[in-house]
MARRO-200651 format. One record per residue (C-alpha): residue number from 1; x, y, z. Coordinates in steps of 0.001 Angstrom, whole numbers, always signed. Example, Ala and Ser with C-alpha at 12.3 -4.5 7.8 and 13.67 -1.06 7.14 Angstrom:
<recs>
<rec lumgu="1" east="+12300" north="-4500" up="+7800"/>
<rec lumgu="2" east="+13670" north="-1060" up="+7140"/>
</recs>
This chain:
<recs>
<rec lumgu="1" east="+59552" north="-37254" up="+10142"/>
<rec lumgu="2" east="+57832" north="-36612" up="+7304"/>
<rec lumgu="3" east="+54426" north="-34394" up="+7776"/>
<rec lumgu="4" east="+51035" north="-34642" up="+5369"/>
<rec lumgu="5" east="+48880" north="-31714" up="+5032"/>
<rec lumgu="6" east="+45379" north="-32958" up="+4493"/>
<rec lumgu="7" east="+45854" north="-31683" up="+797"/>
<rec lumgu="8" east="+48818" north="-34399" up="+969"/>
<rec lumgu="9" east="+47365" north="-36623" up="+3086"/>
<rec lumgu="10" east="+44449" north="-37084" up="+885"/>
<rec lumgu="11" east="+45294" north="-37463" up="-2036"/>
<rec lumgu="12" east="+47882" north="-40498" up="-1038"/>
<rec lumgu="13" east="+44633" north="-41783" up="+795"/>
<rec lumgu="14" east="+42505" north="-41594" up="-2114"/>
<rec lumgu="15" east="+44359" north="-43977" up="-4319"/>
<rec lumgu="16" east="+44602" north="-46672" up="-1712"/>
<rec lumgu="17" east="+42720" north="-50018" up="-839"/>
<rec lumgu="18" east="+41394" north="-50301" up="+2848"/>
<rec lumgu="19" east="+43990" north="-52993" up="+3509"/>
<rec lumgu="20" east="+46689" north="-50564" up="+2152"/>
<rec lumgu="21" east="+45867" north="-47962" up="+4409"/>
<rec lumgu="22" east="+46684" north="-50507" up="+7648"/>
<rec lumgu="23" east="+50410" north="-50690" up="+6145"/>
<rec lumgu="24" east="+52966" north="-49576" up="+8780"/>
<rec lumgu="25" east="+54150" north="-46671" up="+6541"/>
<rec lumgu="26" east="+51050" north="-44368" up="+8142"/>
<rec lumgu="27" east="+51821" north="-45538" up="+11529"/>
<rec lumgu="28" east="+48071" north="-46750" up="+12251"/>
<rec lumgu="29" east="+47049" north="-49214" up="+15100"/>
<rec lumgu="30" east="+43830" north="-50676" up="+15628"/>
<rec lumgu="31" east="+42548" north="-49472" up="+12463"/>
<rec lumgu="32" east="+40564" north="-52279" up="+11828"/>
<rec lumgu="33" east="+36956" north="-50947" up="+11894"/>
<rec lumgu="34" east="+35263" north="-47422" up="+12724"/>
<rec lumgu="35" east="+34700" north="-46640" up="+16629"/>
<rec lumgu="36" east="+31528" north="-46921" up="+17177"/>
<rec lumgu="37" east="+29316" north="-45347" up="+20521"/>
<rec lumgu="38" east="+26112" north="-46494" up="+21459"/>
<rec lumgu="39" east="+22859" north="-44319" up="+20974"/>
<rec lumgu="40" east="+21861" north="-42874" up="+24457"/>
<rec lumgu="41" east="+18509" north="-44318" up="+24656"/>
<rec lumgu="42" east="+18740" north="-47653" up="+23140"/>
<rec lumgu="43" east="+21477" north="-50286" up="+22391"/>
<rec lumgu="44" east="+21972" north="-49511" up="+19233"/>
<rec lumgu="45" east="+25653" north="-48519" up="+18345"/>
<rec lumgu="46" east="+26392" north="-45938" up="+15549"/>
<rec lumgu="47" east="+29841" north="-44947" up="+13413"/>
<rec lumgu="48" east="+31543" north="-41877" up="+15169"/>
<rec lumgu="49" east="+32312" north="-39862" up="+11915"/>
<rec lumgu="50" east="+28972" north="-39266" up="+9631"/>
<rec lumgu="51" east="+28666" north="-37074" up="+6481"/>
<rec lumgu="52" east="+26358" north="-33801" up="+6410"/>
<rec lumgu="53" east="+24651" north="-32732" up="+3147"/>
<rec lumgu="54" east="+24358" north="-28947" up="+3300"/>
<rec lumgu="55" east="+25321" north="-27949" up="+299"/>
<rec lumgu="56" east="+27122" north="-30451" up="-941"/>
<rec lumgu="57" east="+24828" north="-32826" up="-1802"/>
<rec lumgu="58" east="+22793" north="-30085" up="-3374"/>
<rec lumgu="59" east="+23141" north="-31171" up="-6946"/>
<rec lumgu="60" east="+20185" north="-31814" up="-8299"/>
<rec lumgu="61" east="+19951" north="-33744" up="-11583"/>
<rec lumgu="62" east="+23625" north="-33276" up="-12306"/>
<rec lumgu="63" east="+24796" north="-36331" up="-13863"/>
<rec lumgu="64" east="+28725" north="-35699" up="-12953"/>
<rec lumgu="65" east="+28081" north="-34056" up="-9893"/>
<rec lumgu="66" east="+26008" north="-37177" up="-8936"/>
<rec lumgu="67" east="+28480" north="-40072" up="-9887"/>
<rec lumgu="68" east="+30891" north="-38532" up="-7756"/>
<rec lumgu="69" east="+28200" north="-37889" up="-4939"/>
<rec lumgu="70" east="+27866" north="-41701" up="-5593"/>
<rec lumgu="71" east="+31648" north="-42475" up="-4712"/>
<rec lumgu="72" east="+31250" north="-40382" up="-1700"/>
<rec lumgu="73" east="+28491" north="-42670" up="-393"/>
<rec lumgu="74" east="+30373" north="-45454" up="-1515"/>
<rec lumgu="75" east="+33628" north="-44693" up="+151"/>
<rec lumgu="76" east="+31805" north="-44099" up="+3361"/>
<rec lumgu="77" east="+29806" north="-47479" up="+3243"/>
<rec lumgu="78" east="+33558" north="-49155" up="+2653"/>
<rec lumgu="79" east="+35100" north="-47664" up="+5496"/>
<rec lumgu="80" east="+32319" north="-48720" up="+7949"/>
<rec lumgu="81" east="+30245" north="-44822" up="+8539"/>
<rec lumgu="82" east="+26305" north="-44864" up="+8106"/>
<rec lumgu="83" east="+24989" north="-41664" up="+9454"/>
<rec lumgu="84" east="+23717" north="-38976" up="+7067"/>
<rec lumgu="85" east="+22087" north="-35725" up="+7943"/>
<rec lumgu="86" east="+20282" north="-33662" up="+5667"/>
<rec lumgu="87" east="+17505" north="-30953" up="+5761"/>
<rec lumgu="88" east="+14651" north="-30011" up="+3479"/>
<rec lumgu="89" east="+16312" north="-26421" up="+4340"/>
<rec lumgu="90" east="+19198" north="-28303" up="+2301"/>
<rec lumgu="91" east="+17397" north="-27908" up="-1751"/>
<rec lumgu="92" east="+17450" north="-30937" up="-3432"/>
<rec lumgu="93" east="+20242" north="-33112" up="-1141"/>
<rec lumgu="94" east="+16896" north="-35052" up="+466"/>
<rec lumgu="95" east="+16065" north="-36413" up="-2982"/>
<rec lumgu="96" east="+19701" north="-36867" up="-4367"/>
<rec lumgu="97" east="+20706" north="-39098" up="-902"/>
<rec lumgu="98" east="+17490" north="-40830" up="-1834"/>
<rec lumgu="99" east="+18261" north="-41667" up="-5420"/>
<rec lumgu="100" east="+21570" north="-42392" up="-4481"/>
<rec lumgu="101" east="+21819" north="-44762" up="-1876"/>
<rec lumgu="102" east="+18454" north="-46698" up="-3786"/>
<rec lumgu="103" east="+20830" north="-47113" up="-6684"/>
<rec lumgu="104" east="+23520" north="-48398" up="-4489"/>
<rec lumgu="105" east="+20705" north="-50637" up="-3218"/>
<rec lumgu="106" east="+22551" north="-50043" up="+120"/>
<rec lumgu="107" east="+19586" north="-48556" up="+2367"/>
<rec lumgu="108" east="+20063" north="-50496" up="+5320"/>
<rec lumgu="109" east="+23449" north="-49644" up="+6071"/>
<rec lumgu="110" east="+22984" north="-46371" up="+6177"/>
<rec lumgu="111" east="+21082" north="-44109" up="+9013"/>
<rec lumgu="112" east="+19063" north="-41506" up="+7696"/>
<rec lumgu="113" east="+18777" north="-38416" up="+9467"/>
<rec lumgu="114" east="+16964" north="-35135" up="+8581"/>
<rec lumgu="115" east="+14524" north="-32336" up="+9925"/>
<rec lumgu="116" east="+11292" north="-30288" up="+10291"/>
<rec lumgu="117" east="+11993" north="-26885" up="+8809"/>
<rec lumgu="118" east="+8628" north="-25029" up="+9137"/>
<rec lumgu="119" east="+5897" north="-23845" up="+11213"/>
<rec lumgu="120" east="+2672" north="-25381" up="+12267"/>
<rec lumgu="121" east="+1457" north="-28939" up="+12554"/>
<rec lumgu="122" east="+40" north="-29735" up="+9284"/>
<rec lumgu="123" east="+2910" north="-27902" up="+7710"/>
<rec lumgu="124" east="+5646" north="-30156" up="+10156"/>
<rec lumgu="125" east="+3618" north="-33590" up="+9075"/>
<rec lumgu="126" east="+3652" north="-32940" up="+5422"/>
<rec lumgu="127" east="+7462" north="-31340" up="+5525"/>
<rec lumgu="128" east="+8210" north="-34978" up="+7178"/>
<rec lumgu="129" east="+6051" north="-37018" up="+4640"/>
<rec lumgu="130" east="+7528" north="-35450" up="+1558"/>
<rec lumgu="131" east="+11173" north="-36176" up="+3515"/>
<rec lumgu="132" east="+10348" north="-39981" up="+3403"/>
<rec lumgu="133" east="+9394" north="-39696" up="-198"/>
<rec lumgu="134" east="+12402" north="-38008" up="-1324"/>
<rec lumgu="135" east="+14610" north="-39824" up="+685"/>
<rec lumgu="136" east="+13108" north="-43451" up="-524"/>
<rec lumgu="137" east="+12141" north="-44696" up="+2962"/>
<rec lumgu="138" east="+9406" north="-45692" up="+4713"/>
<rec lumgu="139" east="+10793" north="-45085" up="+7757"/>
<rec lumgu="140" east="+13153" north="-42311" up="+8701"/>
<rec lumgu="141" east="+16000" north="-43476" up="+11534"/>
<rec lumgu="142" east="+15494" north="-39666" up="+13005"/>
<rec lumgu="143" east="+14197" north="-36613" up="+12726"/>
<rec lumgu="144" east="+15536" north="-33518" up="+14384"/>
<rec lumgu="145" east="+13693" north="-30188" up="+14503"/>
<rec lumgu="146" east="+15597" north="-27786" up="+12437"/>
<rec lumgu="147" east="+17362" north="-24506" up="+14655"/>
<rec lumgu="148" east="+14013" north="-25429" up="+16903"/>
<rec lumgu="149" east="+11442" north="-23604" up="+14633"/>
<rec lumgu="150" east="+8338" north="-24514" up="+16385"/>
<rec lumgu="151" east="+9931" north="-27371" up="+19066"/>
<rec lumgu="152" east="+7002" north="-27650" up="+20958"/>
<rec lumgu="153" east="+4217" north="-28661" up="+18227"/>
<rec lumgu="154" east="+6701" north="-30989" up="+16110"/>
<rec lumgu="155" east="+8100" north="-32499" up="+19448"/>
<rec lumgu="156" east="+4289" north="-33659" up="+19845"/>
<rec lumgu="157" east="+3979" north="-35116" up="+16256"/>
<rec lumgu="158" east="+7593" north="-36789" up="+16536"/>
<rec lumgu="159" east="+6900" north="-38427" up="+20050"/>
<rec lumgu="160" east="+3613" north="-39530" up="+18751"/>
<rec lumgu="161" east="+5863" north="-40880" up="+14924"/>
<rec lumgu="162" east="+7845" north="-42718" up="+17943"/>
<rec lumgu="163" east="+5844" north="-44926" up="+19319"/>
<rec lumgu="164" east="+4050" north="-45521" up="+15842"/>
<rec lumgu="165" east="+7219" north="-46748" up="+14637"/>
<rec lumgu="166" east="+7214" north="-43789" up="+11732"/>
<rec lumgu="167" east="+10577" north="-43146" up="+12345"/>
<rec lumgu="168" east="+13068" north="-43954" up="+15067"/>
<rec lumgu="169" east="+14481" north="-41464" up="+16841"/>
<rec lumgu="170" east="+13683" north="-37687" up="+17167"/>
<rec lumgu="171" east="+15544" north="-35178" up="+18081"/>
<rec lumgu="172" east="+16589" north="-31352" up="+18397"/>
<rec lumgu="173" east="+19158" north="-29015" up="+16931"/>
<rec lumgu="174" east="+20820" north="-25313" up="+16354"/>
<rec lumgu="175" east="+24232" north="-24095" up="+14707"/>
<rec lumgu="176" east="+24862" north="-21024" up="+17065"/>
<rec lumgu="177" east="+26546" north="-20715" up="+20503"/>
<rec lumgu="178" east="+23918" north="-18531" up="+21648"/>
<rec lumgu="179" east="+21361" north="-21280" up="+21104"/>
<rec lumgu="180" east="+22996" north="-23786" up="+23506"/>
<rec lumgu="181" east="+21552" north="-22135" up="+26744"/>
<rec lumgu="182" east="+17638" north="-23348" up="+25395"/>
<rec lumgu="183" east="+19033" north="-26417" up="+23734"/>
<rec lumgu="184" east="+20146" north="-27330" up="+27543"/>
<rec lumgu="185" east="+16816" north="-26167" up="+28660"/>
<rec lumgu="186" east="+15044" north="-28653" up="+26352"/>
<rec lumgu="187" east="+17247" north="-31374" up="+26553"/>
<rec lumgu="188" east="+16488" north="-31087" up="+30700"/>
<rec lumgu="189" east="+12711" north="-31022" up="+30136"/>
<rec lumgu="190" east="+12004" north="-33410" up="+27415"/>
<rec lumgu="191" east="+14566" north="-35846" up="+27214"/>
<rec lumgu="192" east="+14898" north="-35673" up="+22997"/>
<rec lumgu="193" east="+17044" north="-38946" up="+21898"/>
<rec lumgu="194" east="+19276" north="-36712" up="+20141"/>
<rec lumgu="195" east="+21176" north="-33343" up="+19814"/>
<rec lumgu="196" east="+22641" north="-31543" up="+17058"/>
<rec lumgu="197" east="+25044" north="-28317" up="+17636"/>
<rec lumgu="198" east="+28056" north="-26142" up="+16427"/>
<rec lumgu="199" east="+31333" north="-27189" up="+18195"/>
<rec lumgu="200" east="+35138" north="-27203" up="+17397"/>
<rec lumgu="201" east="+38585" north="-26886" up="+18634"/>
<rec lumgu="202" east="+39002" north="-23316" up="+17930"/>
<rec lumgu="203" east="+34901" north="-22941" up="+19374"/>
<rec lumgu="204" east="+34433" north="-24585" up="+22617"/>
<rec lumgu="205" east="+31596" north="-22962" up="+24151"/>
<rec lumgu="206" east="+29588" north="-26198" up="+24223"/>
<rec lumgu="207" east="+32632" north="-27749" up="+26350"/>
<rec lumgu="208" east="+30929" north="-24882" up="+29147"/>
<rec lumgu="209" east="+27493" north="-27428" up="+29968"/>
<rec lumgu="210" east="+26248" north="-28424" up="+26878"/>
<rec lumgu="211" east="+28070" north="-31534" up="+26144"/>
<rec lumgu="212" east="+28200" north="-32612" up="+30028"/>
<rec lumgu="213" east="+24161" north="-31643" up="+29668"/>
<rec lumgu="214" east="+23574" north="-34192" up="+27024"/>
<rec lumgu="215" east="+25824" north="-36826" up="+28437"/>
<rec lumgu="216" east="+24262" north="-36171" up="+32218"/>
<rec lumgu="217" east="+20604" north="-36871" up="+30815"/>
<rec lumgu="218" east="+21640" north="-39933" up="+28208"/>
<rec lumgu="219" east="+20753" north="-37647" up="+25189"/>
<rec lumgu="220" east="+23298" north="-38879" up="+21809"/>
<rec lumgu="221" east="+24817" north="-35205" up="+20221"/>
<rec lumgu="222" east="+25713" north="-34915" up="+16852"/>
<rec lumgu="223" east="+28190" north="-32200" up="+16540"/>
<rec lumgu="224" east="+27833" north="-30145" up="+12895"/>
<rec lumgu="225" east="+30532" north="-27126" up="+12144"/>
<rec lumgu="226" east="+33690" north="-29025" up="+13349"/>
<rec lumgu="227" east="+36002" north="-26990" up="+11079"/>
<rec lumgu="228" east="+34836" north="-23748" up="+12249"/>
<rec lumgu="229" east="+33034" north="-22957" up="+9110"/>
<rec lumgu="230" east="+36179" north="-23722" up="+7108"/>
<rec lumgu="231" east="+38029" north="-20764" up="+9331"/>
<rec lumgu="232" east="+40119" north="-23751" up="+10787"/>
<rec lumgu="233" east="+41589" north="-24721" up="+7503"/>
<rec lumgu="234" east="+42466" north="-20968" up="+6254"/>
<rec lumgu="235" east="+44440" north="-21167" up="+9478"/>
<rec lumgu="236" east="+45945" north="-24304" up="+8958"/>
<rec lumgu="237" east="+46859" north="-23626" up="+4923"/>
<rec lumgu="238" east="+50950" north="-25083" up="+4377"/>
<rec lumgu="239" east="+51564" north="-25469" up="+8177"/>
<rec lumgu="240" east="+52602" north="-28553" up="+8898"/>
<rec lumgu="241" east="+51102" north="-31066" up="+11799"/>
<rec lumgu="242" east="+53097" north="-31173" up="+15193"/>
<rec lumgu="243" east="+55324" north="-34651" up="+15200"/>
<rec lumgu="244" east="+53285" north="-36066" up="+17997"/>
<rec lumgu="245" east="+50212" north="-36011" up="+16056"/>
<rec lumgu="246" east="+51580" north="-39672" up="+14955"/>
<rec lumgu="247" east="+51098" north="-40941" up="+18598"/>
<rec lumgu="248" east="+47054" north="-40134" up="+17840"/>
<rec lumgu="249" east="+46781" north="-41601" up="+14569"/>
<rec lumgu="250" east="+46523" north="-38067" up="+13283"/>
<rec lumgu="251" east="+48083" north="-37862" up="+9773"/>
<rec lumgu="252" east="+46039" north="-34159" up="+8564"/>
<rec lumgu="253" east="+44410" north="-31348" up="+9526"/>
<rec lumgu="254" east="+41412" north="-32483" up="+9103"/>
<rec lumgu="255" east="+42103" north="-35775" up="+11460"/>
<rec lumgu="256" east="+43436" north="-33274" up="+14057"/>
<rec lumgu="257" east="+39999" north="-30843" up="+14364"/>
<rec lumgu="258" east="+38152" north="-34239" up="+14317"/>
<rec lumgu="259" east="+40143" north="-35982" up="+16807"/>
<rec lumgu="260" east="+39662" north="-33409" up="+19187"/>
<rec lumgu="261" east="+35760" north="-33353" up="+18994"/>
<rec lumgu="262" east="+35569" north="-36927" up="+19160"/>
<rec lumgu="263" east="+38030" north="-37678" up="+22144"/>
<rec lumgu="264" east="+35244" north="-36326" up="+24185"/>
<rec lumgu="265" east="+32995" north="-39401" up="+25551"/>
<rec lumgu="266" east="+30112" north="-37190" up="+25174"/>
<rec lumgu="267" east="+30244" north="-36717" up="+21176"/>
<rec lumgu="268" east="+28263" north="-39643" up="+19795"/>
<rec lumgu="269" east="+28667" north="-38151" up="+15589"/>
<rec lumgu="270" east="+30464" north="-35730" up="+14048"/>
<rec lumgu="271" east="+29526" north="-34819" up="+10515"/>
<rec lumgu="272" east="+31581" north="-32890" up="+8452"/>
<rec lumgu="273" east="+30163" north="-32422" up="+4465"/>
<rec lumgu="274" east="+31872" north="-32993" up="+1925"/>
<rec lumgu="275" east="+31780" north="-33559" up="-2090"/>
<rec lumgu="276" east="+34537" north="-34655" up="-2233"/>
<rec lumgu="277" east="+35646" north="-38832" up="-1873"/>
<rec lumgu="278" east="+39040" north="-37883" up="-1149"/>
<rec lumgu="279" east="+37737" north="-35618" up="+1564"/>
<rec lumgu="280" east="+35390" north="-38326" up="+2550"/>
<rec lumgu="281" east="+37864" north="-40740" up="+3413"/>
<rec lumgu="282" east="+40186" north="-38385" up="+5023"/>
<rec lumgu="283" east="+37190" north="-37573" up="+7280"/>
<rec lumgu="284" east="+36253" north="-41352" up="+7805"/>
<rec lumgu="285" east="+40217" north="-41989" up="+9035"/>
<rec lumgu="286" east="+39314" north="-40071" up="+12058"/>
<rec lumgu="287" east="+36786" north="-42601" up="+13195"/>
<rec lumgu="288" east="+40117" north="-45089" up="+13289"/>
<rec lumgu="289" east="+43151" north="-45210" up="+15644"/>
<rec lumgu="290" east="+44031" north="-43283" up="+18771"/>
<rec lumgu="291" east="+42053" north="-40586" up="+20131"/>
<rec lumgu="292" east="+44238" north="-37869" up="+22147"/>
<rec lumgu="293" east="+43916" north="-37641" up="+25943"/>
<rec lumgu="294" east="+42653" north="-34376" up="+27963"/>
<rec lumgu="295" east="+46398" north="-33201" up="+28292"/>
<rec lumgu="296" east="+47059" north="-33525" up="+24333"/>
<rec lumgu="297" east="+43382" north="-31601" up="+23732"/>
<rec lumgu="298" east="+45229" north="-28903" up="+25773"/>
<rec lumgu="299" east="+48372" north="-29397" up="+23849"/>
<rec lumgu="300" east="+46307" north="-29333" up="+20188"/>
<rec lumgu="301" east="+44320" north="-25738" up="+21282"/>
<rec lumgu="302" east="+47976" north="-24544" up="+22481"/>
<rec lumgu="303" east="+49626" north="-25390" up="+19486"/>
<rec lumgu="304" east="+46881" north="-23715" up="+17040"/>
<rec lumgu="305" east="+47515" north="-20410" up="+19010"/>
<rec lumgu="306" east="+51159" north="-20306" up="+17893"/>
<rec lumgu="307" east="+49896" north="-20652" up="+14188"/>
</recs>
């Protein structure tokens, strides 16, 4: 059997239609539209693969960079994913997803996602007001408090944004392993909607309580870092996929690190960034197809180890 690297895998991707992509030749079932899970604390269902910004989407008032920031966005809105997360920690990706997806005139298929990155009330209020102005909305679908600087005062001021109907959802977040042990705390106490944290296959430590935390108490978790910082890829470089990768719909290596994070019921979003629309739509594929059971999870760690 013939085996794609997500180099490979990719670029064939990239130069096909949606309805070419369901042709037998890739082996995909059910790949009719994204999974979708619903949003702990409402009814609302989201796309399982999202996009993240850091970096990325940094760009500024690059004309290139931005048309082909534009064909990310586009590809993403084609194959069914809404969720973007960005962070005025994040330089100018706020303003460029704002110009961007106004241009595209495309605002309510997407769900915009961002943070609080300082200290202090006044500070956290006009952080969050300058957020809807460069993001071209007068309502944000959620704010998350950035690596919790200052939870406790912006937890007041989103609660209270909440019920005013100035944005949607709120919610907390962190990047680091040693972080999870207060996110679990929080998530206990105050019930955020959401959840944002590090985890991938070759970093489980959220797979300890974290995830069961969040799932336990109804709380949605967007996982950021699924490739391990890019550490999963370096390990990965002209190794080819195991042949019963094909039984999960799993045709790179990209697929296979996402695959794994979302096969757990608890994972509402992953969002890997990217530049890239090939990358994009590589990424997107995961949200199709088969998801691997708890005995291939075990069998996907194993097999990394031998690499």
């Amino acid at each position: 059997m013939r085996k794609y690297t997500r180099r490979e895998a990719t670029k064939v991707i990239g130069g096909l239609t949606i309805g070419s992509l369901l042709l037998p030749t890739f082996g995909f079932t059910d790949m009719n539209s994204i999974r979708k899970r619903k949003i702990g604390s409402s009814n609302e269902s989201l796309p399982i693969v999202g996009l993240g910004t850091w970096q990325s989407f940094d760009v500024g008032n690059n004309k290139t960079k931005r048309e082909q920031l534009t064909s990310v966005l586009e590809n993403m809105k084609e194959y069914g994913g809404s969720v973007i997360d960005s962070s005025p920690m994040y330089g100018s990706s706020e303003s460029v997803v704002g110009d961007l997806v106004q241009q595209m005139n495309s605002r309510d298929q997407f769900f915009f996602a961002t943070k609080v990155w300082t200290s202090g009330k006044q500070n956290g209020i006009d952080q969050m007001t300058n957020s809807m102005r460069l993001m071209k909305t007068n309502t944000l679908d959620l704010i998350q408090i950035h690596n919790l600087i200052d939870w406790r005062t912006h937890m007041h001021t989103l609660k209270k944004w909440k019920d005013e109907q100035k944005i949607r959802y709120w919610g907390i977040t962190h990047y680091v392993d040693s972080a999870h042990d207060k996110l679990i705390q929080i998530i206990k106490a105050e019930k955020p909607d959401f959840v944002q944290f590090n985890y991938a296959i070759n970093n489980l430590n959220a797979e300890k309580k974290l995830l069961h935390t969040a799932q336990e108490n109804n709380v949605s978790v967007i996982i950021n870092r699924p490739y391990g910082g890019g550490s999963l890829f370096r390990l990965t470089k002209g190794k080819n996929l195991p042949d019963w990768c094909n039984d999960y719909d799993i045709k790179s290596w990209g697929q296979f690190f996402l695959k794994y994070i979302l096969a757990s019921k608890a994972v509402t979003c992953v969002i890997p960034g990217t530049s890239k629309p090939h990358h994009l739509i590589d990424n997107m594929k995961a949200g199709f197809g088969r998801l691997p059971d708890d005995a291939t999870r075990k069998k996907m760690i194993a097999y990394l180890k031998t690499l």
